[in-house]
N, C-alpha and C positions, 0 to 999 in steps of 0.2 A: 504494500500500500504506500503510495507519496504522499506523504502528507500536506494536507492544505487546508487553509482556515474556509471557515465557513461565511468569513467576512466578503464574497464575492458581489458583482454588480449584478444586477437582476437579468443581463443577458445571461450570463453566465451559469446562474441559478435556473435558467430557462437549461440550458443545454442539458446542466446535470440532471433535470428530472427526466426529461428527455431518456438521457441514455440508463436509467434507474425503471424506465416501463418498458423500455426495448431491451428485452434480457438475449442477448447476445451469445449462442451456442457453439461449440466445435463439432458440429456433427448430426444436429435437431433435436428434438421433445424423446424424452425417454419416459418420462411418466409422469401420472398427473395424481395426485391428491386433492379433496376441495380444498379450493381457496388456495393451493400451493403448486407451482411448477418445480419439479424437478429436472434438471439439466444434463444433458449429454455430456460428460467427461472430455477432454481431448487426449483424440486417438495416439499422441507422440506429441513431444514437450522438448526443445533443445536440450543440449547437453549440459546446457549454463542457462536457463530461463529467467534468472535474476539479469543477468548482464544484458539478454534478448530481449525482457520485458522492460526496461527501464526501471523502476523501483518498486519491481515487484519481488514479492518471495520467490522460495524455491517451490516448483511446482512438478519436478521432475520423481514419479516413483520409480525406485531400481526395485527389478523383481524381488520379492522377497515369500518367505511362507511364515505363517506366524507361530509362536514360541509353543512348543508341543508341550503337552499334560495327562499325563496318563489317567486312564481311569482303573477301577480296581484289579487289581493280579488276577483275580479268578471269579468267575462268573457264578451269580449264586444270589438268590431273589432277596436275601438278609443285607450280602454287603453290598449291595446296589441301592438296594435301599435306605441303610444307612451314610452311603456318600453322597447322595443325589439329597437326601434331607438338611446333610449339613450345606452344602454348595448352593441348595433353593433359593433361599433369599437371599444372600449376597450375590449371586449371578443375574437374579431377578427370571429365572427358569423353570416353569412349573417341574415339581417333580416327576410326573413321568413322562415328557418328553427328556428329560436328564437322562434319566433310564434306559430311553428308548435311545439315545444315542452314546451311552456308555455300551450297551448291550451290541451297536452296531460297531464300534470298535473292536470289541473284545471276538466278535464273528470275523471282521473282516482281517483279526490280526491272526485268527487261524487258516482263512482261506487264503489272504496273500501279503504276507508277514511285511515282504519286502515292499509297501505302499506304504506303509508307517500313518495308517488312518489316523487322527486326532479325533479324538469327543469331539475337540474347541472347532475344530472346521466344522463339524456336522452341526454343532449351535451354529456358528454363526450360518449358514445356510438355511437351519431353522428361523431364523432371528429373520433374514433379510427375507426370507419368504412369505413367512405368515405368523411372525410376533409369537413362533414358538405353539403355533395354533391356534393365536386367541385373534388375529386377525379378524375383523368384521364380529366381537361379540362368539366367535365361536371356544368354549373349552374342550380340553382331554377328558373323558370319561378316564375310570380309575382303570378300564382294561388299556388305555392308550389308544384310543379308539375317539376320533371327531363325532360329536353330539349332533353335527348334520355334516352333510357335503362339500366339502370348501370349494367352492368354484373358485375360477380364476381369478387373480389379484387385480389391481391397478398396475402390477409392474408386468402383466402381459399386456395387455389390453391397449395399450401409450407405447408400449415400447413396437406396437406395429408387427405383433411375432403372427407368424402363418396361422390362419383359422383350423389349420390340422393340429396345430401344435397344441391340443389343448394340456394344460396342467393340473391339477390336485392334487390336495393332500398337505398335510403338515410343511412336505417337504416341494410340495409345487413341483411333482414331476411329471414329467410327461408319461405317456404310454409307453412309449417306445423305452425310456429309461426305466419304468417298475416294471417292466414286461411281464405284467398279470402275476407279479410274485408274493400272493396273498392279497391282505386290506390295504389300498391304496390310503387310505383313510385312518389307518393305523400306525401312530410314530413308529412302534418299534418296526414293522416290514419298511413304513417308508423309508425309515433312515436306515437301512441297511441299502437296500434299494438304491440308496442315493450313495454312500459305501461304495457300493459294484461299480456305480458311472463314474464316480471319480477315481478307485484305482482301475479302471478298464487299461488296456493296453499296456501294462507292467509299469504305470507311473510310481513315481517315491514322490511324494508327498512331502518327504522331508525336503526336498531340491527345492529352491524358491522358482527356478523355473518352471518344474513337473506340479508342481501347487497352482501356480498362476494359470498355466493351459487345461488343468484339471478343472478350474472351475471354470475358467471361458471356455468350456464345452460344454460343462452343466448348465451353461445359461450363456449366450454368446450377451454379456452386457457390460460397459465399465462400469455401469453404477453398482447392478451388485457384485459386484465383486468386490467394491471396496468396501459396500455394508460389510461384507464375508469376513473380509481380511481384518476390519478396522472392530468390529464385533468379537472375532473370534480373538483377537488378539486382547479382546479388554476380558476376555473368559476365561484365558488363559493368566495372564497376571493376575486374578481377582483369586482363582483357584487355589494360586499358592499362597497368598494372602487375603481370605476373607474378611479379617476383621476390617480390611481398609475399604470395605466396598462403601460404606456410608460416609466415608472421608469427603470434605468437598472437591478434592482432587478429581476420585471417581465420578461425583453427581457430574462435575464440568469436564468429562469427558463425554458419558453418555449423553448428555446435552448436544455437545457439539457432533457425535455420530448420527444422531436424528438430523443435523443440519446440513449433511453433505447431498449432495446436488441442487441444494439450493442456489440461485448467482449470484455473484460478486456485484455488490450495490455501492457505488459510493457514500460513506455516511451511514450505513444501512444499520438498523440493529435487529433487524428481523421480521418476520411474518405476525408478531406479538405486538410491534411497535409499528404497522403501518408497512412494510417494508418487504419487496419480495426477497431479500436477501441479506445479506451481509457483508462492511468490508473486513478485514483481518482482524483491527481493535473490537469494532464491535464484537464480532463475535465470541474473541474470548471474554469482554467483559458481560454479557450476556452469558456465556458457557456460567461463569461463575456467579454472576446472580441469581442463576439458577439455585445453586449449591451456597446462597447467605452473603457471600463474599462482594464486596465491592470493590469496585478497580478506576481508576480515571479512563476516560475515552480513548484517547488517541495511544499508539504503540510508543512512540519516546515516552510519554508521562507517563505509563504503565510501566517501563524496562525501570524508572529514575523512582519508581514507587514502593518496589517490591525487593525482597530479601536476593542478592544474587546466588546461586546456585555458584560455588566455588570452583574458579578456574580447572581444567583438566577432570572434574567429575563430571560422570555420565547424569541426564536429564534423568529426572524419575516422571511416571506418568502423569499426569497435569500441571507440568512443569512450563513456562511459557519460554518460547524459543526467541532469541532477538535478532535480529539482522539491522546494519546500516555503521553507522559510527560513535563506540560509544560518549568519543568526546564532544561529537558535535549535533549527530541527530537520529533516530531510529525509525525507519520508514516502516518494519513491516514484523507481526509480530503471529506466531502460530502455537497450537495446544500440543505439548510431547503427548503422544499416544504410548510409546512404549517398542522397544525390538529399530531401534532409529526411525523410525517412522510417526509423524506430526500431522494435524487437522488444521487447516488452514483455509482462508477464501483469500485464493493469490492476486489476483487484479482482474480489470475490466475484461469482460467474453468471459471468464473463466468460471466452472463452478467452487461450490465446499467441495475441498477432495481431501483425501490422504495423500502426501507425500514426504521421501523423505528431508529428513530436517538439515541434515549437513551434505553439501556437493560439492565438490572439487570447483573453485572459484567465486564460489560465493560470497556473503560479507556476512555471514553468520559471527555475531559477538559475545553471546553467551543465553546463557538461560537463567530465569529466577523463578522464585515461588512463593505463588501469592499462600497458599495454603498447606498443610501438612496430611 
């Protein structure tokens, strides 16, 4: 984000509303929620998009797969259940979709060990699909079994995918991926189900590559895939540390993972505030008002605000990332997620995305923390 006063002359204030209702895509409509647009990703990002974009962040994601979490050693309806009860609310997971993809783990690591399935990719798949089930008002029955028919989402339907392509189920698969293998409608078949498409063709899963083309097969989309990524990866941190789920650190992540694909607004502080989007300050000072916390507007009074994060240590997750000069000025400021990877609204055309926080050329200056 450049920063700029808001002290302009009224053409000026003309243009920026202007370019604030013409929301500017790389690629068209990916989907739609009431009252919110969500924005098509861009497809490729230079290799330096700070120095490309003028003073914008880094907008550039390098493949990555997110931090892996095992679930129980051995399969068995007691200790699944008592890990899926403890991880329920601080994951925010119903427990038997937990189950249901703890259980398609522990299947798919005896059928094809060498995929390295994670639970946390099969939440977040869950997550970005259908809220884990609850999508539209619908819950899990206690067999794991949808209370009606999940028809398809808003992220089919906008995103323009083939009338054959129809999807349901927990896990929003198609036919051709559950290939009639039991209850489509059922977490525990769907997420195994979903298990099989993503290691199909002898992918590892651990690879950031074999992760990244794993799920743009299971859904040819950038947006989810970074719900996927950016979800999975807060399920995985939260796993090993629950007690920190109610931190405001976490609430002002979750905040800011519902904000991605939203565009890049100048000034914007969101769809709460009038606003189809966000710029970078906004949004993390929004992320964390969410979670109590207040923060001044703009990214320099925000970096000059808050405790620094001490030289040569690594960000922790809701850690704010800084870019620009610390002596003179800070133009552009984004939320650490975790695994190097940050939540950000980079500039003009662009959406909320994940990308990573540190690139070869950039003017990243450090990180601080508004909260613990």
């Amino acid at each position: 984000m450049r920063f700029r006063t808001w002290a302009r002359g009224a053409a000026g204030r003309a243009l920026i509303a202007l370019g604030m209702v013409a929301v500017v895509v790389a690629g068209g409509w990916l989907f739609m929620r009431p009252s919110v647009t969500r924005t098509v990703l861009p497809a490729a990002v230079p290799e330096n998009p700070g120095a490309a974009a003028g003073q914008s962040g880094p907008s550039a994601l390098q493949v990555s797969a997110p931090v892996q979490a095992q679930a129980p050693q051995q399969q068995g309806a007691n200790a699944l259940q008592a890990w899926a009860a403890n991880l329920s609310g601080p994951l925010d997971i119903p427990e038997r979709a937990l189950i249901g993809y703890a259980t398609a783990e522990l299947t798919l690591r005896r059928e094809q060990p060498g995929c390295h399935l994670s639970w946390v990719t099969l939440a977040g798949v869950g997550k970005a699909s259908s809220d884990h089930g609850r999508y539209g008002g619908d819950q899990l029955g206690p067999d794991g079994t949808e209370s009606r028919p999940l028809g398809p989402t808003p992220l089919q339907g906008a995103a323009g995918e083939a009338a054959a392509d129809q999807r349901g189920g927990p896990m929003q698969l198609t036919q051709q991926q559950f290939n009639h293998a039991g209850n489509i409608q059922s977490v525990d078949d769907a997420a195994i189900a979903a298990g099989r498409a993503l290691c199909a063709k002898g992918t590892d899963l651990q690879v950031g590559q074999g992760w990244w083309n794993a799920i743009a097969a299971y859904r040819d989309s950038p947006l989810f895939r970074q719900q996927v990524l950016g979800n999975a990866q807060l399920y995985a941190t939260l796993s090993l540390a629950p007690a920190t789920a109610s931190a405001p650190s976490a609430r002002a992540i979750r905040f800011a993972l519902d904000q991605i694909g939203l565009p890049y607004v100048w000034g914007g502080n969101g769809p709460k505030a009038g606003a189809a989007g966000f710029d970078c300050s906004g949004l993390s000072s929004a992320a964390y008002q969410s979670a109590g916390i207040g923060l001044p507007r703009t990214a320099d009074s925000q970096f000059r605000a808050i405790s620094a994060v001490p030289g040569g240590e690594q960000p922790k997750m809701g850690d704010l990332v800084f870019y620009g000069n610390a002596a003179t000025f800070i133009h552009h400021v984004g939320i650490y997620l975790g695994n190097g990877l940050m939540i950000n609204a980079p500039t003009e055309g662009m959406a909320v995305q994940i990308a990573t926080y540190h690139v070869r050329g950039d003017d990243y200056v450090g990180a601080g923390r508004p909260a613990n």
